[in-house]
N, C-alpha and C positions, 0 to 999 in steps of 0.2 A: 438606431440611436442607443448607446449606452448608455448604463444605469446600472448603482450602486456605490456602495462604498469608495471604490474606486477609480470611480471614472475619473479622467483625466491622467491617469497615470499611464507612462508607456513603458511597455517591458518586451525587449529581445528577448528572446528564446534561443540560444543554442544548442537543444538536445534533443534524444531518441529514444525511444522503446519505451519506458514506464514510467519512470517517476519524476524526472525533469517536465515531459507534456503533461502528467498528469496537475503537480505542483501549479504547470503556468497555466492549465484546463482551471482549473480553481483559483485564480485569480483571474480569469477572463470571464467568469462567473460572476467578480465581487464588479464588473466593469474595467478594469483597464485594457489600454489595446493592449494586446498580446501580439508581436508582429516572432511569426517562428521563420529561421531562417532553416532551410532546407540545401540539399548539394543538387546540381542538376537532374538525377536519378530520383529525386525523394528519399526522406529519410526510410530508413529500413523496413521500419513496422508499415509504412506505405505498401511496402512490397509483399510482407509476412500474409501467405493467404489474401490472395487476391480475388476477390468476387468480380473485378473488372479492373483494367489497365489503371494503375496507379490507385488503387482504394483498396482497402482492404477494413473489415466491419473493426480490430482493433484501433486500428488509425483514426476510424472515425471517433470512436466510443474515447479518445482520451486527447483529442485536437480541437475540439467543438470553441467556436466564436475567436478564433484563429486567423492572423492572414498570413499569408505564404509570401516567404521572399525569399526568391533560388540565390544563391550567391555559389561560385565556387572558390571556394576558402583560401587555398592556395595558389590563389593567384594577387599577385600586388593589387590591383585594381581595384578587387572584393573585397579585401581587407579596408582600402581609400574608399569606400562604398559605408562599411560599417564604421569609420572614423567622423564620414560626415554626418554620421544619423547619430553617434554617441551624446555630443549636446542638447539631443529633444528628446532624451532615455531616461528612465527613473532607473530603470531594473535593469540590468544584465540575468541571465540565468544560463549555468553550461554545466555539460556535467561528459569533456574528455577528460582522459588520464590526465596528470596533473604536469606532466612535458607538454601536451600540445597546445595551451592557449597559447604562450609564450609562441610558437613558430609560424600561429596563424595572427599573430599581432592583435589577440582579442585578451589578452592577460589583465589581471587589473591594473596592477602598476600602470599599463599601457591606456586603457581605458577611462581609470581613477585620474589620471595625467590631463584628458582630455575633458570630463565633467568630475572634480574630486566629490559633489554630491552624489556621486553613483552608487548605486545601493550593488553589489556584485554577488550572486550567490553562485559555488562550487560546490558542485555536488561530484564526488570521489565513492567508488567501489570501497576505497580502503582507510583513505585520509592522506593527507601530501604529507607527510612525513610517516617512518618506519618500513621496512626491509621491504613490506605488501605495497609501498605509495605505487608505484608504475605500473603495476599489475592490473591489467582486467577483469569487470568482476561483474556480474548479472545475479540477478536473484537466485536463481540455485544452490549459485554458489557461495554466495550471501548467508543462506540459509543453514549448508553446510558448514561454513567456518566457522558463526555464531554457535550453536548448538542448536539452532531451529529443528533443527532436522532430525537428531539424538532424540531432543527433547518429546516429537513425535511417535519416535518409537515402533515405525512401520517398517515391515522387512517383507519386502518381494516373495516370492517363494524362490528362488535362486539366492535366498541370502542376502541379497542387496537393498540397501536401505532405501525408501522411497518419500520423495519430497513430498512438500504439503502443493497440493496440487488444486485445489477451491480458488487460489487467488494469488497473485505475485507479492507477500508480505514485505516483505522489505522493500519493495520498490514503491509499492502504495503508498504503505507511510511514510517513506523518504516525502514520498510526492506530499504528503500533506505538512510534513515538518517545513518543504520548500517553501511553501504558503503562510504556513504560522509564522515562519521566521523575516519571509519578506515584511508582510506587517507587522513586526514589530520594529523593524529595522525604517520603513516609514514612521510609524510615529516619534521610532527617536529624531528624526532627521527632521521633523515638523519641529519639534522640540529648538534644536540646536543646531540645523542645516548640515548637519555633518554624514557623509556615508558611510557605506563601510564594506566589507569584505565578509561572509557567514559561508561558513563552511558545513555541508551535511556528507553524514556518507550513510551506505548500505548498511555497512557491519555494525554503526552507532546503532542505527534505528532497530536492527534486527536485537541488538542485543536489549536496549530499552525495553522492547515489547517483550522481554522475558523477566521482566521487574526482578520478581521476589526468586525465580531459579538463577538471577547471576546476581543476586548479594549475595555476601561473605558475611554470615555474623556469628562469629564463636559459640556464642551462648547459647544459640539455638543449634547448629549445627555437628554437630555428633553424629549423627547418623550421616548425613552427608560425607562425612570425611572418612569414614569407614566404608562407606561405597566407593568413594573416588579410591582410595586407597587399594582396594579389589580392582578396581577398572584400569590403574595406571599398573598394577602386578601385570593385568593379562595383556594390557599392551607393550611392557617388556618382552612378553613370552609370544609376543604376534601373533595373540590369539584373534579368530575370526572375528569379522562384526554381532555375527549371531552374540559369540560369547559373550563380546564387551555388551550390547544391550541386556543381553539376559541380566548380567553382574550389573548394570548399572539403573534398571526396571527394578532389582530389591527394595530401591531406595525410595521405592511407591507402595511398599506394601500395606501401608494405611488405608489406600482408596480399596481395599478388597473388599472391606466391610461396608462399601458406600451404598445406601438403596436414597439417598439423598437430592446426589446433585449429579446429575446421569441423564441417560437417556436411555428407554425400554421400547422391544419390541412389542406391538397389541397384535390383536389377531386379522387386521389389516392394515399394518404400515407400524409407525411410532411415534413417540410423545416424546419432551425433552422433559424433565424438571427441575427444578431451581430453587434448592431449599437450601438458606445459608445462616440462622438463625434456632436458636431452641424452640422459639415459638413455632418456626416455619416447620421445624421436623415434626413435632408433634402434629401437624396439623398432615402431614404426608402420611402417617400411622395411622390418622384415623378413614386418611379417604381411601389407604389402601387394605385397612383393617388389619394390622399386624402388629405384634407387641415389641418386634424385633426391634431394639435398640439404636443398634448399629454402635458410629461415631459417637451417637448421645449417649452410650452407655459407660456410666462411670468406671467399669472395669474392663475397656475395651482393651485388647492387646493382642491384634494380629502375628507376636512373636512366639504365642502359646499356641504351641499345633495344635492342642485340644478346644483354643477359644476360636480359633482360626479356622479351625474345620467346620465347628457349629456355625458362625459368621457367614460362612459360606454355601453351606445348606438350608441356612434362615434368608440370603439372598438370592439365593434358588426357585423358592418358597413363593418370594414377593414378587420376582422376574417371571414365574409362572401364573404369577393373579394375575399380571399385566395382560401377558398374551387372551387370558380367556374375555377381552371387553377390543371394542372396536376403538379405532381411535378418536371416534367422536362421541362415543361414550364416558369414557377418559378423559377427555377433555372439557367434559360437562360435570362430572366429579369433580375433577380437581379445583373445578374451577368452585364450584359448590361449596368448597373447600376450603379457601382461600390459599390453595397453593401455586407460584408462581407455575406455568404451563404452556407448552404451544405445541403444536403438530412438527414434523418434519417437511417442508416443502422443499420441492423443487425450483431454484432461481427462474428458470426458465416462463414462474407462473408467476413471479411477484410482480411485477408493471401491473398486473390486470387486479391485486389482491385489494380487499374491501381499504384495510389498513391503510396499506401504501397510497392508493388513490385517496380515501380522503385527505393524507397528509398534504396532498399536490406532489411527491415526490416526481412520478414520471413527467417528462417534456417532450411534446411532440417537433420535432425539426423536418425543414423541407432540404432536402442536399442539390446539389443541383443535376447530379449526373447519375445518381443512386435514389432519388425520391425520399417518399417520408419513411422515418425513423424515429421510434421514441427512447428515449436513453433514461438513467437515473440522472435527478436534475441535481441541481447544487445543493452541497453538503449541509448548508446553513438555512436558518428563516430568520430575517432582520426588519424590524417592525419599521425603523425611520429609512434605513437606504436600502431596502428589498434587492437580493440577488435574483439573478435570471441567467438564464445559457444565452447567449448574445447570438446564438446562430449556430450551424452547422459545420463541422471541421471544412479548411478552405480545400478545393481545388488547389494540386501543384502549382506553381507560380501564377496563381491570381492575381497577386496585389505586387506583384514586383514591379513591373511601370509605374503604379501608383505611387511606393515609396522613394523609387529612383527618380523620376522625374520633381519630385516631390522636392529634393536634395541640388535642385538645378539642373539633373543631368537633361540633353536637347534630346527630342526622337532619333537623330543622327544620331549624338553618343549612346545612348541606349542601343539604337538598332548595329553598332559597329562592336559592343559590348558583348551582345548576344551572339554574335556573330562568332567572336573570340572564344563563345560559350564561360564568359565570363557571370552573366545576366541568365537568367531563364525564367 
């Protein structure tokens, strides 16, 4: 039985890999049905590392409380399939190139036409308009065009720049922007009955998440524009990646002096710290016992090779007190201390961590062909309409009879359907 916010609400899914399931994984959390329509084969990530025929632990971990409806797309019939179901839909969700809803007849025009209360969300690599709209585009690559990637500043040892690899950013948060924006797009329509068409892409999201490094603000900026101005020289002179990071790394040379807001090696593992405040620093000097300045010091100026050097053997100094205390020694200090602090762990251990558990975050699920599984549960806690995981990602074409015969089609058209491998 469904519960939360949303129940009642029914949303298609037409999309793959991250941040469209993810987006509609989050709102089948908040309760609505989430019916994802899949091609006869399964969508991709189905296939991506497969632990057993048609599953794979990604698919699971971003499908959860899901039903499956095979349709194959191109054919008249699947399309007449999704026409009949568009009248009892809140949500549309797709995220092809911005040519193909148009040739599979799922476009909004097309859809909007059919229920104009349709809430449509487009989710695009690029956005439907500009020279990039057609082009294919995955978080990598997302990550590279925004400056994710730059702005990381890791280089291979062969020179080659290396992605942020912890977590698929730009497609996550697409995935959460898909959410935030369905519900608000609900309430306006609660408001004034009216739908609409929202559009997300890759590149927006990737660039949001870089706030304050993709403003432009004169006044502050000087130094910026004297980096860039180095960086677009040596991409005239097609100088290496190496070069253009080194030249465009200058423009960080303030974090040198950081014993702040970092993270240090102890003599078994490491601590993070988190000091953003005069009060906070002061309070990191006393539980590290050091006089050193740093940022706090009114005459800071990493541009002074002479202040610069000191700075840098006074962070030497404190990166060495670190390493001589264990890390749970350190984290009894700090904490002693009142400086923000925590260990480095491994993801691998958090479902089981004191934290996490008491929050209720972890959710135990039974799958039916894979068994139990505990995943991170929903992003949110709501006191009056409590979210919940509605269940386990579906099995490939579970719920397809359900939703077709549902629509009037008879066991005969159904079974002449599948037949056609129009149905699966």
């Amino acid at each position: 039985m469904a519960s939360g916010p949303l129940d009642g609400i029914r949303v298609l899914e037409f999309t793959q890999i991250i941040a469209g399931p993810f987006g509609c994984q989050n709102l089948a959390d908040m309760g609505a049905e989430v019916i994802k329509v899949e091609p006869p084969g399964g969508e991709p990530w189905r296939l991506f590392s497969q632990f057993m025929p048609g599953e794979s632990k990604t698919f699971q971990s971003l499908n959860r409380g899901k039903k499956s409806l095979v349709l194959s797309m191109q054919e008249p019939d699947a399309q007449e399939i999704v026409h009949r179901l568009i009248p009892s839909v809140d949500v549309v969700v797709i995220n092809y190139r911005p040519d193909v809803p148009a040739k599979l007849g799922i476009d909004y025009e097309t859809l909007s036409g059919i229920r104009p209360s349709l809430i449509y969300v487009d989710n695009t690599a690029w956005g439907r308009r500009g020279p990039w709209a057609l082009r294919p585009g995955y978080d990598i690559v997302a990550q590279a065009v925004s400056g994710l990637m730059i702005g990381e500043g890791k280089i291979d040892p062969a020179g080659a720049p290396m992605s942020i690899t912890s977590t698929a950013i730009a497609d996550y948060g697409t995935g959460v922007a898909i959410a935030w924006s369905v519900c608000a797009a609900l309430f306006h329509r609660e408001r004034t009955g009216e739908g609409q068409m929202i559009e997300t892409t890759l590149l927006h999201t990737a660039l949001a998440f870089q706030g304050t490094s993709a403003m432009d603000l004169p006044a502050a900026d000087a130094l910026k524009y004297m980096k860039m101005d180095r960086v677009h020289e040596l991409q005239q002179q097609h100088a290496s990646y190496s070069a253009l990071i080194e030249a465009y790394q200058m423009g960080n040379i303030a974090r040198v002096g950081n014993i702040y807001y970092r993270c240090y090696a102890t003599s078994d593992g490491a601590v993070a710290v988190g000091a953003l405040s005069p009060t906070l620093w002061a309070k990191v000097r006393a539980a590290v016992g050091t006089d050193f300045l740093g940022m706090a010091d009114p005459a800071y100026n990493m541009t002074d090779p002479v202040y610069a050097e000191m700075a840098r053997r006074r962070v030497a100094e404190v990166e060495e007190i670190f390493r001589g205390k264990t890390t749970a020694e350190w984290l009894a200090i700090l904490e002693q201390n009142g400086v923000p602090s925590g260990p480095l762990n491994f993801v691998d251990d958090m479902l089981s961590d004191p934290q996490v558990v008491a929050n209720d975050i972890p959710v135990t699920l039974e799958h039916e062909l894979s068994g139990p599984q505990t995943q991170v549960g929903p992003m949110l806690r709501m006191s009056k309409t409590p979210l919940a995981a509605q269940g386990p990602s579906p099995v490939l074409g579970k719920h397809t009879d359900e939703i077709v015969s549902g629509l009037g089609y008879s066991a005969e058209q159904r079974a002449a359907l599948r037949a056609r491998n129009v149905i699966g």
